[in-house]
C-alpha positions as CSV (number, residue, x, y, z in Angstrom):
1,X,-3.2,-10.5,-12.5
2,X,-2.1,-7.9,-10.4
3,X,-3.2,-7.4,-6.5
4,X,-2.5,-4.7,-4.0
5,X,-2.9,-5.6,0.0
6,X,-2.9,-4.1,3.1
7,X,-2.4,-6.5,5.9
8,X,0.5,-8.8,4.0
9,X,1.7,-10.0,7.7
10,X,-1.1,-10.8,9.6
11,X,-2.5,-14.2,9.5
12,X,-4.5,-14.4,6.7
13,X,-3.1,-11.9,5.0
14,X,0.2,-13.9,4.7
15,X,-1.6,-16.9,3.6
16,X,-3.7,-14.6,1.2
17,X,-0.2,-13.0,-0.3
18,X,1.2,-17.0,-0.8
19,X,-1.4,-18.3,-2.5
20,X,-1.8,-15.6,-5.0
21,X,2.6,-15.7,-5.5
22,X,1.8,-19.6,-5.6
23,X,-0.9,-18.8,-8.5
24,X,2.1,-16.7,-10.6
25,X,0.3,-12.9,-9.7
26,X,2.1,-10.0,-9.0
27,X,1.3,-8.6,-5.3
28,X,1.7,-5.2,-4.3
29,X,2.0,-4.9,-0.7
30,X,1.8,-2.3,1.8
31,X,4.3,-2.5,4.9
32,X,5.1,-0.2,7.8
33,X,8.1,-2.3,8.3
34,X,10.3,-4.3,5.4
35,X,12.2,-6.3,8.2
36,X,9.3,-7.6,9.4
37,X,8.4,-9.6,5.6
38,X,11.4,-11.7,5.8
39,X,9.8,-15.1,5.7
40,X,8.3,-13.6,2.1
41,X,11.6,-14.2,-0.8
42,X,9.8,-14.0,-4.1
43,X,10.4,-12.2,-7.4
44,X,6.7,-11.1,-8.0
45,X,6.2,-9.4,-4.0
46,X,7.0,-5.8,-4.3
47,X,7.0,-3.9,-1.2
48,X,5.8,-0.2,-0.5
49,X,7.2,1.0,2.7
50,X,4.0,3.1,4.5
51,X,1.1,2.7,6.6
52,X,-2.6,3.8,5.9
53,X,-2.3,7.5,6.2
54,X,0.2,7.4,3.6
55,X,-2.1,7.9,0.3
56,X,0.6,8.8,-1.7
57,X,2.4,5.3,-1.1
58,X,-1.2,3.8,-1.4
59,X,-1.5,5.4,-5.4
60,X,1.8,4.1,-6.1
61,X,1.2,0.6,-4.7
62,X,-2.7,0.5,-6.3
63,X,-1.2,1.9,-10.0
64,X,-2.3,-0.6,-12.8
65,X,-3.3,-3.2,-9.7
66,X,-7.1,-5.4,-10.8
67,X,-7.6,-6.2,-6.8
68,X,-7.0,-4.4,-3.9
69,X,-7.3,-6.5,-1.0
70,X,-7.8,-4.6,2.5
71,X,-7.1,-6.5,5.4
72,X,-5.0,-3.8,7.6
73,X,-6.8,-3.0,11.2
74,X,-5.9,-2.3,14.8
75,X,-7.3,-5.1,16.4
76,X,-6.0,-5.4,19.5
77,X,-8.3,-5.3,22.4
78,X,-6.4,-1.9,24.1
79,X,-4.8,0.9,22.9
80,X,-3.1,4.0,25.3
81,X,-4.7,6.0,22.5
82,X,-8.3,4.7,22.1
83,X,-8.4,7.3,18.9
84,X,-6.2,4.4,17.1
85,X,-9.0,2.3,16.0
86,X,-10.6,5.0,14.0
87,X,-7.3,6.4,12.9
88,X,-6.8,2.8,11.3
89,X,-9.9,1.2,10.7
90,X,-11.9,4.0,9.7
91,X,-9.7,6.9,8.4
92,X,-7.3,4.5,7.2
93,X,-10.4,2.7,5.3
94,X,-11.4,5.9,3.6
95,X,-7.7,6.4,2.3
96,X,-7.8,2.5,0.7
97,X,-11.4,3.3,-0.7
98,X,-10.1,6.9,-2.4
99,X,-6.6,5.1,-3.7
100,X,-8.5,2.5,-5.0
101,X,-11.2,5.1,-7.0
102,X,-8.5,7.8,-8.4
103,X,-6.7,5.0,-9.4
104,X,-9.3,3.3,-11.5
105,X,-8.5,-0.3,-9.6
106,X,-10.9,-2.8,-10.4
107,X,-12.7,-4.1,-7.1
108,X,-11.9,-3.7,-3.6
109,X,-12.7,-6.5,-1.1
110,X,-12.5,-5.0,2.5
111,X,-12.1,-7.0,5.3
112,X,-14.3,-6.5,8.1
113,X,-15.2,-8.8,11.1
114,X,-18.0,-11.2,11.9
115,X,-17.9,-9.7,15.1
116,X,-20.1,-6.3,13.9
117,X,-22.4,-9.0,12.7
118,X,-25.1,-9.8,15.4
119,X,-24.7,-12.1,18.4
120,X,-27.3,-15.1,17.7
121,X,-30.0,-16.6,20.3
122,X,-28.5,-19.6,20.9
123,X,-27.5,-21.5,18.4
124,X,-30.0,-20.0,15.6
125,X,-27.5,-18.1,13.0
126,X,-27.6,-15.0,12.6
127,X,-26.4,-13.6,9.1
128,X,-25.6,-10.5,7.2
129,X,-29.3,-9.3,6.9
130,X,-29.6,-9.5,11.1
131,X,-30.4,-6.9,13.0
132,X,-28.1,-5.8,15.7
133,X,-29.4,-6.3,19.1
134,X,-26.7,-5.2,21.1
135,X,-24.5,-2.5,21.4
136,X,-21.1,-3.1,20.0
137,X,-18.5,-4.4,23.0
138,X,-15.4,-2.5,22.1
139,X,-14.1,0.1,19.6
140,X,-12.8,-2.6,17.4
141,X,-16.4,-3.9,16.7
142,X,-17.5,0.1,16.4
143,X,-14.7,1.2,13.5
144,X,-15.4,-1.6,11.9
145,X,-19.0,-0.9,11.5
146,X,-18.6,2.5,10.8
147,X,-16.0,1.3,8.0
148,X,-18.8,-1.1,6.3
149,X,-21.1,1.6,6.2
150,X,-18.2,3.9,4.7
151,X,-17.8,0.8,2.3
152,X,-21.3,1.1,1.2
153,X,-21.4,4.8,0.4
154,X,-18.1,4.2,-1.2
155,X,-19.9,1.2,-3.6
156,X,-23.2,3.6,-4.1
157,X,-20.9,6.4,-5.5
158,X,-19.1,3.8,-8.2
159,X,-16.6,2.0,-6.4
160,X,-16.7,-2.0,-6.8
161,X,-15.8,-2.9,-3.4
162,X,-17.1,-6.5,-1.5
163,X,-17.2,-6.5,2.3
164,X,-16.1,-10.2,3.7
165,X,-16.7,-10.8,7.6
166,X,-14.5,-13.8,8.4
167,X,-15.5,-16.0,11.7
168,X,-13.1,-17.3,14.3
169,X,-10.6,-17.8,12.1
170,X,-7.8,-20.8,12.4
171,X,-5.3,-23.3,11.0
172,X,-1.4,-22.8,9.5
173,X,0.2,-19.5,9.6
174,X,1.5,-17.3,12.0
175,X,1.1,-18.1,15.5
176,X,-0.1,-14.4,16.7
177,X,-2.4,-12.8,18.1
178,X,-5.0,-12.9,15.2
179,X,-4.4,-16.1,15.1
180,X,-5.6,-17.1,18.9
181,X,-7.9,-20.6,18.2
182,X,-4.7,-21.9,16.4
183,X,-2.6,-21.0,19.5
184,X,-5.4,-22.7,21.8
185,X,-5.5,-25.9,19.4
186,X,-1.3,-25.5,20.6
187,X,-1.7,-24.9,23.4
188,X,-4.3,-27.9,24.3
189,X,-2.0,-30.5,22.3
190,X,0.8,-29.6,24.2
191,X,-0.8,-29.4,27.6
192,X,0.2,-25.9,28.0
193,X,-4.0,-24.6,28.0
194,X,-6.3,-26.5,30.0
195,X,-9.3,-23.6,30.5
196,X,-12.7,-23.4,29.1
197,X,-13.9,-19.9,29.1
198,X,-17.5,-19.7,31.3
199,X,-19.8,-23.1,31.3
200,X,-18.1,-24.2,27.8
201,X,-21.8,-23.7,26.8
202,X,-21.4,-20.5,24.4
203,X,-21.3,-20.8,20.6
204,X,-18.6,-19.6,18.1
205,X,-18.2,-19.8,14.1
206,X,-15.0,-21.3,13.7
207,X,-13.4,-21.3,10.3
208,X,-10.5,-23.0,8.4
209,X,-7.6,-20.8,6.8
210,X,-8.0,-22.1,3.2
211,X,-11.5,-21.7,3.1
212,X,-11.2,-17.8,4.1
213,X,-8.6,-17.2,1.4
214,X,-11.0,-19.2,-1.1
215,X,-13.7,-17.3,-0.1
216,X,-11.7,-13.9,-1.0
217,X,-11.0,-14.9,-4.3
218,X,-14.4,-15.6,-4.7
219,X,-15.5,-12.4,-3.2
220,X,-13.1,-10.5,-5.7
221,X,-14.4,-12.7,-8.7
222,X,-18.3,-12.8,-8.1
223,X,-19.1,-11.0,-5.1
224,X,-21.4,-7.9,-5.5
225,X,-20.9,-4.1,-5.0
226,X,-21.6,-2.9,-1.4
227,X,-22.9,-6.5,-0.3
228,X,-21.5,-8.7,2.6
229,X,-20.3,-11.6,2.9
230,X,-19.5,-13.8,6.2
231,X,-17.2,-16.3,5.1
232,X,-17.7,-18.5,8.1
233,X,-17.4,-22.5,9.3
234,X,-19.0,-24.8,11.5
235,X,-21.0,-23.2,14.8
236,X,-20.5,-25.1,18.3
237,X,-19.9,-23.9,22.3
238,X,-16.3,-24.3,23.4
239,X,-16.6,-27.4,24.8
240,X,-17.4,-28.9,21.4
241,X,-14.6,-27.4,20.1
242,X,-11.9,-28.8,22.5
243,X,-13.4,-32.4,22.1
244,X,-13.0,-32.0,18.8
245,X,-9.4,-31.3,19.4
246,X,-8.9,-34.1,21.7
247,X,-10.8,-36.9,19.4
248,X,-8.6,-35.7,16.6
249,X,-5.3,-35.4,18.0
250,X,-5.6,-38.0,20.6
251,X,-4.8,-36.9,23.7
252,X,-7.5,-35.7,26.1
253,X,-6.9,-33.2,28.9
254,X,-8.9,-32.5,32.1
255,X,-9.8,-29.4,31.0
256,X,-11.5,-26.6,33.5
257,X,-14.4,-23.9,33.3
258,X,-13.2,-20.5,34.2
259,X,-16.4,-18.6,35.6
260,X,-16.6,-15.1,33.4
261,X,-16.9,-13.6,36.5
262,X,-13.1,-14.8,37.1
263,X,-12.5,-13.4,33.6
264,X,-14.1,-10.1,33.8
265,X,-12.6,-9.7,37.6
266,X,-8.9,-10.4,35.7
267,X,-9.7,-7.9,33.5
268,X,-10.7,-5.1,35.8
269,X,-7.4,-5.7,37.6
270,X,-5.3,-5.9,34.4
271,X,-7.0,-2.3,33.6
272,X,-6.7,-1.0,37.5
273,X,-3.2,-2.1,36.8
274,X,-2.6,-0.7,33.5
275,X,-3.4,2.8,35.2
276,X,-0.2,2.5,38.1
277,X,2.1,0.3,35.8
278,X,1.3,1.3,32.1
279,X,1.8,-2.2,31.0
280,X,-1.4,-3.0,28.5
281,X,-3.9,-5.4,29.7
282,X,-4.0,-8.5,28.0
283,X,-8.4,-8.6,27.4
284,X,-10.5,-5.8,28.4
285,X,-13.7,-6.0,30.3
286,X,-15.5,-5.0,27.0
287,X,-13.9,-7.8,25.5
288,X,-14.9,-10.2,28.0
289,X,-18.4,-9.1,27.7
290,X,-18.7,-10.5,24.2
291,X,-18.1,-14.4,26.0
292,X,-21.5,-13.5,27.6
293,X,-23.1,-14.4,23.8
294,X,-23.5,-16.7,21.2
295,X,-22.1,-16.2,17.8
296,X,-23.5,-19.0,15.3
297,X,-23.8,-17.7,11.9
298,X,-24.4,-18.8,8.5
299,X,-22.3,-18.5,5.8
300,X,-25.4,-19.6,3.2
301,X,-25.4,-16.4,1.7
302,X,-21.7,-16.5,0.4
303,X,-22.1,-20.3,-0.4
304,X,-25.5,-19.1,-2.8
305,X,-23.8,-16.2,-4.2
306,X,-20.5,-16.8,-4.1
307,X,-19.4,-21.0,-4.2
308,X,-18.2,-20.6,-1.2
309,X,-17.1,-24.3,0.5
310,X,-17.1,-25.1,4.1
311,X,-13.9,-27.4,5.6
312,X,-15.3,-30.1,8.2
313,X,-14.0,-29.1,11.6
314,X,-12.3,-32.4,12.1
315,X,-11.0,-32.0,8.6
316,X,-9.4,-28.3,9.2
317,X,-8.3,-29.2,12.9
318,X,-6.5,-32.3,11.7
319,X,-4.5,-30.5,8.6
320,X,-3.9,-27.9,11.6
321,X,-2.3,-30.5,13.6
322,X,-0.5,-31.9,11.0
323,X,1.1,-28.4,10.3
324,X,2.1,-28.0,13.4
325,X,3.6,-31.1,14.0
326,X,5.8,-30.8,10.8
327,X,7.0,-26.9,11.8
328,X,8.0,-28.7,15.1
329,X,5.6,-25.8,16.7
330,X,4.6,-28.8,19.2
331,X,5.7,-32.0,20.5
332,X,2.9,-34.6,20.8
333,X,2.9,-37.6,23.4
334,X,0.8,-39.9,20.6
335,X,0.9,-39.9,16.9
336,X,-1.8,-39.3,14.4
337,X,-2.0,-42.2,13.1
338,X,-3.3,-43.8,16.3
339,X,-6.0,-40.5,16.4
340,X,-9.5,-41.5,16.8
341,X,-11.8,-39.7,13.9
């Protein structure tokens, strides 16, 4: 088959473009920059130079394509131009959605966020059907929204396009920004990160690599026009999540509670700042806001509709590790072998 994406190096994107090269497909791929895809030496990649505002290089890339897989966003917590998240995610959305029509392309799966999903009460999921019942914390969450509903008007007027809403996603691939429970998993082994946001106490959705791009293909093979799907993992706080680290790597930490207050304090002053300096803030008040909430959700829907499979932590944090250890991305005092499970 033949695929068109958006997105080809950003974390799962790159893993989604591998495994479908892997599979013998063709993939189409849309790229601001060329230099920046040199890790990617196959016969069957073809690259068209662009960016989403481009819809001429977006009709050439879709032509005679079965799958257009959107994964391109500004997701960064700041922008100097705060007009760049709906340049991108919305605008930018709408172009992908009209290619994808005039060129007759046979479904679209958009990727959107769990984060425009609900924040849960405790740890009782929330899931696609949810209400919101707070306001979106930064303009990230907001485009995306606003692109989902786009997506559904988009699917009412003939379009077969899926929306997936990944959870914290983690595991092999590159170590950036998108990527940020990978670099903490790192970071911990390596004795490099040693802080727990807040009490430890608040709840994520924390998903394995492979069981995102499975759940795209799935999405692309049975998911239904205009629906949603989170495509998510196992829910538990943060301190779960770094004794989970530490039972399966082996090597435990002292690790220490950093009071949001601290946070959202360091964040004010990164913005203050930002204003004298011009040098971005690395999180955003709004962004530190969201730590203030739960986010356990349940991926039951996808796993009905779809076949969707969910990797054991343990299971996903140990192939992690493994990876990591054979890319020599980390050095670690014990080996695996003498890992408690």
């Amino acid at each position: 088959m033949k695929y068109f994406i958006t997105g080809l190096t950003g974390f799962i994107g790159s893993n989604l473009a591998r495994y479908l090269l892997a599979g013998g497909h063709q993939v189409n791929a849309l790229v601001r920059k060329p230099e920046d895809t040199g890790s990617f030496n196959h016969p069957d990649l073809h690259l068209f130079k662009g960016d989403l505002q481009n819809k001429w290089v977006l009709f050439d890339g879709m032509e005679d394509c079965d799958v257009v897989f959107h994964l391109a966003a500004y997701a960064k917590p700041w922008s100097k131009d705060p007009a760049i998240f709906y340049k991108i995610n919305v605008e930018g959305t709408v172009n992908v959605f009209e290619a994808a029509k005039k060129t007759g392309v046979g479904k679209v799966v958009f990727t959107s966020s769990a984060a425009t999903i609900s924040p849960s009460k405790g740890n009782f999921p929330t899931d696609e059907s949810t209400p919101r019942h707070e306001p979106f914390f930064n303009e990230y969450e907001a485009t995306k929204s606003e692109a989902e509903s786009i997506a559904g008007n988009f699917a009412a007027g003939g379009l077969q396009v899926v929306i997936v809403n990944p959870g914290r996603v983690y595991g092999p691939g590159p170590i950036n920004p998108s990527n940020s429970v990978t670099r903490m998993i790192r970071g911990y082994c390596s004795g490099t990160w040693k802080i727990i946001p807040g009490n430890g106490k608040k709840i994520g959705n924390y998903v394995f690599i492979d069981d995102v791009i499975n759940g795209y293909m799935l999405a692309a093979e049975k998911g239904r026009s205009g629906e949603r799907y989170i495509l998510g993992g196992e829910n538990l706080s943060f301190d779960d999540l770094f004794s989970t680290i530490g039972k399966v790597s082996g090597i435990h930490h002292k690790m220490f509670h950093l009071p949001l207050f601290v946070m959202y304090s360091a964040a004010r002053f990164m913005e203050w700042q930002n204003k004298i300096t011009g040098i971005p803030p690395a999180i955003t008040t709004s962004w530190v806001r969201k730590y203030l909430h739960d986010w356990s959700m349940s991926s039951a829907k996808a796993e009905r509709e779809l076949g969707y499979h969910i990797t054991p932590l343990e299971e996903g944090v140990r192939k992690t590790i493994e990876w990591l250890k054979e890319k020599s991305l980390v050095n670690f005092p014990v080996s695996l072998s003498s890992a408690s499970c």
